[in-house]
C-alpha positions as CSV (number, residue, x, y, z in Angstrom):
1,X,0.0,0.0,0.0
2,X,1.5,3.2,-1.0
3,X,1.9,6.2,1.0
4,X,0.5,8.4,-2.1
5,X,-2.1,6.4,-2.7
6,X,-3.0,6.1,1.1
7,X,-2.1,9.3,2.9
8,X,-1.2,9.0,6.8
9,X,-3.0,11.1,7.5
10,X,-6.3,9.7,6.5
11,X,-5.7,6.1,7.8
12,X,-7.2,4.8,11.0
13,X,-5.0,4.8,13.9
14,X,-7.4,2.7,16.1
15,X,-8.1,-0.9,14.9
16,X,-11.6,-1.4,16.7
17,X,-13.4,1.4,14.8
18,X,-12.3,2.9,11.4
19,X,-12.7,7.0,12.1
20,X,-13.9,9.2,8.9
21,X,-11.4,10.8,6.7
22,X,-11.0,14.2,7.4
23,X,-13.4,16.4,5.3
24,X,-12.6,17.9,1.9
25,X,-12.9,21.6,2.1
26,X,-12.1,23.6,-0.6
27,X,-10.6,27.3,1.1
28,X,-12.5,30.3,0.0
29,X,-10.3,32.8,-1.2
30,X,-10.3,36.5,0.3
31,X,-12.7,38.7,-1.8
32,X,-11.5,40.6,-4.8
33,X,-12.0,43.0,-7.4
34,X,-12.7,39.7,-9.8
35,X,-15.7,38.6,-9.9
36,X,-16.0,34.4,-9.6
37,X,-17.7,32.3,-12.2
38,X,-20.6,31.1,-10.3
39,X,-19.8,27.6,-12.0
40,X,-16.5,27.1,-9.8
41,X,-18.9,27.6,-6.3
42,X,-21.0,24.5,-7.7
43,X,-17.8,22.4,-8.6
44,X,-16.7,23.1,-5.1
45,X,-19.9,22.7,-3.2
46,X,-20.1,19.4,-4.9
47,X,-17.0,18.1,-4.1
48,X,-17.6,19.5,-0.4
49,X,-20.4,16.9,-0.9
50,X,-18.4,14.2,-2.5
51,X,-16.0,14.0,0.6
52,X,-18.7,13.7,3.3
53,X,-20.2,10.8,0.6
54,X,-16.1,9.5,0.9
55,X,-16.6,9.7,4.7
56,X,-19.8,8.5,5.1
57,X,-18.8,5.0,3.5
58,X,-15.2,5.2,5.5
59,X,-12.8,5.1,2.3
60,X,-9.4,6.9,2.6
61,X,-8.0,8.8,-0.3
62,X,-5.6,11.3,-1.1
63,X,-7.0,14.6,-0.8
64,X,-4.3,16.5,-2.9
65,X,-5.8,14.4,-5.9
66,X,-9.2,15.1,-5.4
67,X,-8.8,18.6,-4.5
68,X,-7.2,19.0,-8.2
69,X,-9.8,17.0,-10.0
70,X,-13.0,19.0,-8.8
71,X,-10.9,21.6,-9.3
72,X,-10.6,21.2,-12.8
73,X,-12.8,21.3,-15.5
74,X,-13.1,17.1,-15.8
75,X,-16.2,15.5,-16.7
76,X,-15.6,12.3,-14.1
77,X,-13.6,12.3,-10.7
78,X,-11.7,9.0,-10.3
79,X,-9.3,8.2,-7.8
80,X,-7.9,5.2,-5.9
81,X,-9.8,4.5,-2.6
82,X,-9.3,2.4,0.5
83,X,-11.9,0.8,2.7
84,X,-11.0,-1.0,5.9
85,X,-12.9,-4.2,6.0
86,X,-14.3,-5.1,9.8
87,X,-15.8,-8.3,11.2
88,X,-18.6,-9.0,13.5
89,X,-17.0,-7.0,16.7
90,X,-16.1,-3.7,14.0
91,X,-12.7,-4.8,14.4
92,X,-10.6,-4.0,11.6
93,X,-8.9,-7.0,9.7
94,X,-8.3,-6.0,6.3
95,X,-8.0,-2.7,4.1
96,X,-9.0,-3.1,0.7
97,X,-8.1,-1.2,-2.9
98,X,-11.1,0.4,-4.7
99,X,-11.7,2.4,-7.0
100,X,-14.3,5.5,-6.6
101,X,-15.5,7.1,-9.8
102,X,-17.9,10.0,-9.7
103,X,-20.0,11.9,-11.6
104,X,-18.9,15.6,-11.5
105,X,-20.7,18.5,-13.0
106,X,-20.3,20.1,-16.5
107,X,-20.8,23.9,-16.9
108,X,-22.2,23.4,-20.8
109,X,-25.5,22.1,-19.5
110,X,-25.6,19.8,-22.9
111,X,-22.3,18.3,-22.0
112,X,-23.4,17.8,-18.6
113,X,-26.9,16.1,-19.6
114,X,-24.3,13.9,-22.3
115,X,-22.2,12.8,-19.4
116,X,-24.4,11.8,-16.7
117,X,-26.3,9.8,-19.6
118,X,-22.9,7.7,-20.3
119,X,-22.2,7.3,-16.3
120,X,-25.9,5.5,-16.2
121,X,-25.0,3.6,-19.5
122,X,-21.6,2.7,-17.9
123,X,-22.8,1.6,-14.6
124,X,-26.2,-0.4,-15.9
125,X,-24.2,-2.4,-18.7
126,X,-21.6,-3.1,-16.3
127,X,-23.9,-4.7,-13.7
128,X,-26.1,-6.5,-16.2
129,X,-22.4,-7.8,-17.6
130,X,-21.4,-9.3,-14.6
131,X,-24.4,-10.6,-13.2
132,X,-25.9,-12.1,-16.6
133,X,-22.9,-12.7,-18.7
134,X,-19.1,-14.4,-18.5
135,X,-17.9,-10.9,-20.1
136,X,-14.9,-9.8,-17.8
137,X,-15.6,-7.2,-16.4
138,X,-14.9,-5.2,-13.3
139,X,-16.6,-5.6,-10.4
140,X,-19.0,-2.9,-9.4
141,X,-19.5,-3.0,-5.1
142,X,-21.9,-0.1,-4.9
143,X,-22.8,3.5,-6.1
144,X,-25.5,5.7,-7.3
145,X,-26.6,6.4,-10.8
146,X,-30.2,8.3,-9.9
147,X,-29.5,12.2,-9.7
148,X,-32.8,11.8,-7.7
149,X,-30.6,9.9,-4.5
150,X,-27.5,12.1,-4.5
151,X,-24.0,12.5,-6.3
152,X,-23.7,9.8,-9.0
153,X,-21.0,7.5,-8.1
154,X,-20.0,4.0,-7.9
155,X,-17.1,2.4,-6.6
156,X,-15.1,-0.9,-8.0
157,X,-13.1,-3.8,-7.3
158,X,-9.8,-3.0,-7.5
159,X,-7.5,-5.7,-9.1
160,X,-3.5,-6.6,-8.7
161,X,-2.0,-7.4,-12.4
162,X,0.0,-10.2,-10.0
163,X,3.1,-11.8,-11.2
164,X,3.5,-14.0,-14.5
165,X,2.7,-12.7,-17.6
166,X,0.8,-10.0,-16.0
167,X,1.0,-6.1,-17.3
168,X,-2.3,-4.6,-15.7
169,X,-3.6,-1.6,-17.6
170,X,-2.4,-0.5,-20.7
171,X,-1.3,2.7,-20.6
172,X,1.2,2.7,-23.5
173,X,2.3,2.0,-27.2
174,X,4.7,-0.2,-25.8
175,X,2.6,-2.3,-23.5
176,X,-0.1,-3.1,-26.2
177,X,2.9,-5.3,-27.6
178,X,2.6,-7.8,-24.3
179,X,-0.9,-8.9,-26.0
180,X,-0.5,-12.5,-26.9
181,X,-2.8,-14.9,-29.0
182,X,-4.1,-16.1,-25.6
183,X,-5.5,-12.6,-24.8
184,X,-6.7,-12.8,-28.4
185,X,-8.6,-15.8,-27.8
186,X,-10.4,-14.2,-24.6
187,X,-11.1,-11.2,-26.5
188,X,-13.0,-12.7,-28.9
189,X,-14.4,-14.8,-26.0
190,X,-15.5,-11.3,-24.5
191,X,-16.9,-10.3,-28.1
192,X,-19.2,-13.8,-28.3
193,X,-20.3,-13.4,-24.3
194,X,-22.3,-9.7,-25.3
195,X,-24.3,-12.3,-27.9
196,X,-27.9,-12.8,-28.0
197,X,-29.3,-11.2,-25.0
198,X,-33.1,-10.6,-26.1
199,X,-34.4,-13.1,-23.1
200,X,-32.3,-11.1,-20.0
201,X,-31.8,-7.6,-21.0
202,X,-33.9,-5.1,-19.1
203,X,-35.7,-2.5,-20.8
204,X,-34.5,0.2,-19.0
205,X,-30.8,-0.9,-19.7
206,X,-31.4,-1.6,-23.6
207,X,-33.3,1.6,-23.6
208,X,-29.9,3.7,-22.6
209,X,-27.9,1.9,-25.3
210,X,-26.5,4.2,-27.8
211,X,-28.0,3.1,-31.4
212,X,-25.4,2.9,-33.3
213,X,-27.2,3.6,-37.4
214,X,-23.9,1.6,-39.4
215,X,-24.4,-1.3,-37.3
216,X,-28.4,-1.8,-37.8
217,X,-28.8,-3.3,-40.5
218,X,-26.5,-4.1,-44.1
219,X,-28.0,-0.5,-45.5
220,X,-26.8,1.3,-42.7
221,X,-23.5,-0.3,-42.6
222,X,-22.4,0.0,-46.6
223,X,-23.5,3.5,-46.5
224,X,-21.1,4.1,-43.8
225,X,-18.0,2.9,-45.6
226,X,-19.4,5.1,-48.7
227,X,-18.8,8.0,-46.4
228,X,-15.8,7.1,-44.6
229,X,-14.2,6.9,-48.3
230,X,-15.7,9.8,-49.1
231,X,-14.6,11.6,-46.5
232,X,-12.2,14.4,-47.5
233,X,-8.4,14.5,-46.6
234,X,-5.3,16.4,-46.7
235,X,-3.0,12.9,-47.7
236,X,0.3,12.9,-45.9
237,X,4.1,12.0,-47.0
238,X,3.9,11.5,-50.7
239,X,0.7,12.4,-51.0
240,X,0.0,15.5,-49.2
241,X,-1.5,18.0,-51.1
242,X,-3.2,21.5,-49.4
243,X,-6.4,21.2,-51.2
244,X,-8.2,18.3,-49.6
245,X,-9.4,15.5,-52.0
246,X,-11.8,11.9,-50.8
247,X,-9.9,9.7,-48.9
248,X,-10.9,7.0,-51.7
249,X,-8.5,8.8,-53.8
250,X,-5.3,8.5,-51.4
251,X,-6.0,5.0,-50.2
252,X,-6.4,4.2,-53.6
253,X,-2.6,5.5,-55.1
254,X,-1.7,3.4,-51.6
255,X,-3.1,0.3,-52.8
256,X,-2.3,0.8,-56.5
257,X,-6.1,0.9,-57.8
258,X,-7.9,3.9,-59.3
259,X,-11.3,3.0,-57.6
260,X,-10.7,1.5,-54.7
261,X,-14.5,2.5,-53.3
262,X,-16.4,0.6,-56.1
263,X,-13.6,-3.0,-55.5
264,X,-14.4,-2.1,-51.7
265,X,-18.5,-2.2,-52.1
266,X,-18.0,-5.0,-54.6
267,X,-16.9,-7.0,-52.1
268,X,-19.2,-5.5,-49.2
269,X,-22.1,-6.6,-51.4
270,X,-21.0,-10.2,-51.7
271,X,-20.9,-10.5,-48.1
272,X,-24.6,-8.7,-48.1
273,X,-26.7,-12.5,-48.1
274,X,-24.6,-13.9,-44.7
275,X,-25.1,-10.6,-42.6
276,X,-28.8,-10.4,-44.0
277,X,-29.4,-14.3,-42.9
278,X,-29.0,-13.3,-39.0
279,X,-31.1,-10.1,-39.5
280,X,-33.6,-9.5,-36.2
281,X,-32.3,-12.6,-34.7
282,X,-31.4,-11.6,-31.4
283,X,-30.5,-8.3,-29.2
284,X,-26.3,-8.2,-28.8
285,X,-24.9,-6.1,-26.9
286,X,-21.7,-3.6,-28.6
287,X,-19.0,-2.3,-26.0
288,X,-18.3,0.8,-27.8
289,X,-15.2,1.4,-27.4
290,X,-13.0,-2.4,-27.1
291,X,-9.6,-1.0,-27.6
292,X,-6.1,-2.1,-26.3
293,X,-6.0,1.1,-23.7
294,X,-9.5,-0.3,-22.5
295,X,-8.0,-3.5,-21.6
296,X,-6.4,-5.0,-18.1
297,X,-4.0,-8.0,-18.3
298,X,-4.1,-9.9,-15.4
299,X,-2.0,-13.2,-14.2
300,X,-5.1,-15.4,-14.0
301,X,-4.5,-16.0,-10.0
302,X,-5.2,-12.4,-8.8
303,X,-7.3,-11.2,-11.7
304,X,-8.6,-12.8,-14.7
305,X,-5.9,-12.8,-17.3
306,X,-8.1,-9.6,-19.7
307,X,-10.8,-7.8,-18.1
308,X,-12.6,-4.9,-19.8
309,X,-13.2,-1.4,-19.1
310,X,-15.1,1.5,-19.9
311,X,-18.8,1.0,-21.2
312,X,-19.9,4.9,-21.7
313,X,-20.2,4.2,-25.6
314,X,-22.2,0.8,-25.1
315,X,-24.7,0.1,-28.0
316,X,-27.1,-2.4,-29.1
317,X,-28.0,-4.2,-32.3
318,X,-30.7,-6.8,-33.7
319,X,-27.4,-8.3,-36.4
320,X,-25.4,-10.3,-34.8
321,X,-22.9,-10.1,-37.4
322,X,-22.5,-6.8,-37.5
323,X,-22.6,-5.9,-33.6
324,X,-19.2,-8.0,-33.5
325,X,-18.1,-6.4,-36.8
326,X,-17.7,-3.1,-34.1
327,X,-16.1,-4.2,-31.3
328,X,-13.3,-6.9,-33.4
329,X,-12.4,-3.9,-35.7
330,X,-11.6,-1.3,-33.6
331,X,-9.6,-3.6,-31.4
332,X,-7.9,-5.1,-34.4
333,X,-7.2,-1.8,-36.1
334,X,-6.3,0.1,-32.7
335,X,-3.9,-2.5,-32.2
336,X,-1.3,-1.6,-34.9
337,X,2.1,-1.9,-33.3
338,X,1.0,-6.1,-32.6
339,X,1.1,-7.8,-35.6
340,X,0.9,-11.1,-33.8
341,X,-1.6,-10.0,-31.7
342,X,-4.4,-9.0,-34.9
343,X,-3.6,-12.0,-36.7
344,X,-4.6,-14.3,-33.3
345,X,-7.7,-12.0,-32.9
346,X,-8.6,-13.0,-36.8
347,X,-7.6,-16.8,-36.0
348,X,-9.7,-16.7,-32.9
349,X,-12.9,-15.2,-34.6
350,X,-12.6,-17.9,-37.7
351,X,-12.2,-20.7,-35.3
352,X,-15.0,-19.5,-32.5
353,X,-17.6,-19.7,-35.5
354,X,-16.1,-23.1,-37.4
355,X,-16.7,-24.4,-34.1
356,X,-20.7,-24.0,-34.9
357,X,-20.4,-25.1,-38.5
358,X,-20.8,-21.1,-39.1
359,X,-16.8,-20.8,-40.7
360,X,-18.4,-18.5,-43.3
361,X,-20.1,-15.6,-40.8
362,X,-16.4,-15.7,-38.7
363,X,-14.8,-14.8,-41.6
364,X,-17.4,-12.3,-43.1
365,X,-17.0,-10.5,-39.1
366,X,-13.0,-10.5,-39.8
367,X,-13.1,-9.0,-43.2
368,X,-15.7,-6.2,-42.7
369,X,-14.1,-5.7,-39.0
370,X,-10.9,-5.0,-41.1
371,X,-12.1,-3.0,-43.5
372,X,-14.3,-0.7,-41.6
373,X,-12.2,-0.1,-38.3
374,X,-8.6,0.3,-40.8
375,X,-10.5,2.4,-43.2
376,X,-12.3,4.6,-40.9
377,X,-8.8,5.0,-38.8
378,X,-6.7,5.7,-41.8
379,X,-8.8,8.4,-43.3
380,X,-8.0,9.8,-40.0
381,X,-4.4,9.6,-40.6
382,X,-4.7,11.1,-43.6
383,X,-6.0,14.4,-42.3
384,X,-3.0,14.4,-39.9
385,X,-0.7,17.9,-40.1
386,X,2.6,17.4,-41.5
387,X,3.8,17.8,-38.2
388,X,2.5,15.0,-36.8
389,X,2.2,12.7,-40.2
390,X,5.8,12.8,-40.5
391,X,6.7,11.7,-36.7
392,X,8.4,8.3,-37.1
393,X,5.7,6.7,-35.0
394,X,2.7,7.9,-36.8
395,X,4.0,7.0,-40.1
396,X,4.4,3.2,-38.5
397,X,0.7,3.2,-37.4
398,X,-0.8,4.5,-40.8
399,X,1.3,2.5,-42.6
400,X,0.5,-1.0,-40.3
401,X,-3.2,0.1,-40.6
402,X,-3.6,0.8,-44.1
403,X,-1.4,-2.4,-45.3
404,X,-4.2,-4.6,-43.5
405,X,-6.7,-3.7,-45.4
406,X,-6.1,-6.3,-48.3
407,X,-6.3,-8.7,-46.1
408,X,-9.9,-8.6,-46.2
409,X,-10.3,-10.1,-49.2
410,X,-8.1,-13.1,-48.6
411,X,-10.4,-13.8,-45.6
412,X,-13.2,-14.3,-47.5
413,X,-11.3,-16.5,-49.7
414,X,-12.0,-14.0,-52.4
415,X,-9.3,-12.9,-55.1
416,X,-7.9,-9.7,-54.6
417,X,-8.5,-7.0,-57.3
418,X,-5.1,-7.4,-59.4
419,X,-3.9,-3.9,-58.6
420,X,-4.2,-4.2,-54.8
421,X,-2.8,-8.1,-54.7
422,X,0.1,-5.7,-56.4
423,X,0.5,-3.4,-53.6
424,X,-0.2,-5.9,-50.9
């Protein structure tokens, strides 16, 4: 237990009964000639009210940290927590990690409406997940998400990465490289578990879910590479040009083919019967945001060996299909510096759905993941100032994302146009 983490001065001296943590209290300032946005009094009455929460359920904290955070202009306060765990007589035995995130107030009152929405997403989908499902998650030990009963709040499990093989969170380029093919096959694991949940979702938690249009229905989801390709971009390197052109056009000198959005819906289309066939068969469950930086690697003693965080995006489709076409993409494409890593995730996917005589809708998941998630990422890249294009590591992660992206067709066991076989 660290002393940052645990200041001495808020930990109980007495083992027989756990005293409160000293109160927050935010100093006012000796009046002046400037007038005070009336926003900052909220921000600090709230976090006045935050630390008597804090106090009220006995968990120790360090104050300098929270003093800066409802200080500042965040939407979310989140800091490490400890709460002494007593037994029958109130003696003290044990003081546990946790981890207390808050809801904290937003001075655009859209922004503010937005955020407390994706803290009741967050905290619903996280409880349904893991009371209903075998998705690794975090556990959730208690909290508030009605503005009706107080702050909003809610406070975790707090896990140790452990020993072997273990990194914890990923907090760098560098430690997205320690993802193995074993953490690719729980990841697509995690992907299968948000599956076909019309029977036990609640309405009020599938009514939260953001709708995500390009993941609906086949419609929705060619229209949405249309306009990532036609999206318009600057180009970088080679290619960079001050008048912005479609992205089509630059991926398309990168792959070597003139019309690389008509080859792209070509194949789109051919894929259009399997992703129709599981059409409105089923309610399934999309993360939002499954991403390497989302992601906590564990030893398997401590912790589960890939747990998942973060479910403020979380959406909902009735396509199977195309709800895991989301989440293995933009893991897959965000992944970039882990070669290994994507091509296990692809394996995994291919295998999970051979397994159920279903080879053909793994595959069509892999090659739409791909082409949507690098696509929609590269045309990003594209619009990147020179600056920043031409930093060593950018140019490695457009290039690694963009060089994937005939690899779609060779999933599908489909011949690549000749000019982008070429290239690839």
């Amino acid at each position: 237990m660290s002393e940052t983490l645990v200041p001495e001065s808020t930990v109980p001296k007495e083992a027989k009964e756990a005293p409160l943590s000293p109160r927050f209290e935010i100093p006012r300032p000796e009046p002046s000639k400037v007038e005070k946005d009336p926003f900052q009094f909220e921000r600090e009455a709230q976090g006045e009210r935050l630390a008597r929460l804090l106090e009220q359920n006995h968990l120790y904290y360090d104050q300098d940290k929270f003093k800066e955070q409802v200080e500042g202009d965040g939407r979310y306060l989140r800091i490490d927590v400890v709460e002494p765990i007593v037994d029958e007589s109130g003696t003290t035995i044990e003081m546990k990690q946790r981890f207390f995130k808050a809801l904290l107030k937003q001075k655009d009152p859209e922004k503010d409406a937005t955020t407390a929405l994706a803290f009741k997403r967050q905290v619903a989908v996280q409880a349904f997940l893991d009371e209903k499902t075998s998705f690794p998650v975090t556990e959730l030990l208690s909290g508030n998400v009605e503005e009706a009963n107080g702050e909003q709040w809610a406070l975790y499990n707090w896990y140790q990465k452990g020993e072997k093989g273990a990194v914890g969170f990923l907090h760098s380029q560098e430690e997205m490289k320690a993802l193995t093919g074993e953490h690719a096959s729980l990841a697509v694991k995690a992907i299968r578990a948000l599956q076909n949940h019309q029977g036990d979702l609640p309405a009020d938690v599938q009514a939260i879910l953001v709708s995500l249009a390009p993941f609906q229905n086949f419609a929705g989801f060619q229209q949405d590479i249309a306009h990532i390709l036609s999206r318009s971009v600057n180009g970088v390197g080679d290619y960079y040009t001050e008048d912005k052109k479609p992205f089509n056009e630059v991926i398309g000198q990168r792959l070597g083919t003139r019309d690389f959005a008509s080859q792209a819906d070509q194949t789109i289309e051919k894929t259009r019967p399997i992703v129709e066939s599981v059409q409105n068969r089923g309610v399934h469950i999309i993360h939002g945001d499954f991403a390497p930086n989302n992601l906590f690697l564990g030893d398997g003693v401590t912790s589960d060996k890939l747990i998942a965080l973060d479910f403020e995006w979380s959406g909902v489709s009735q396509n199977e299909i195309l709800a895991a076409v989301y989440d293995f993409g933009n893991l897959r494409a965000r992944a970039w510096n882990n070669e290994a890593f994507r091509a296990g995730l692809d394996a995994a996917m291919i295998e999970s759905y051979a397994a159920e005589g279903r080879e053909e809708v793994g595959r069509t998941i892999v090659a739409l993941g791909i082409l949507r998630s690098h696509l929609n990422l590269a045309g990003f890249f594209e619009n990147y100032v020179p600056e920043k294009s031409n930093l060593p590591e950018q140019t490695q992660r457009r290039e690694e994302t963009e060089k994937d992206i005939a690899k779609a067709w060779g999933v599908l066991k489909m011949e690549k146009p000749a000019e982008i076989a070429r290239a690839a």
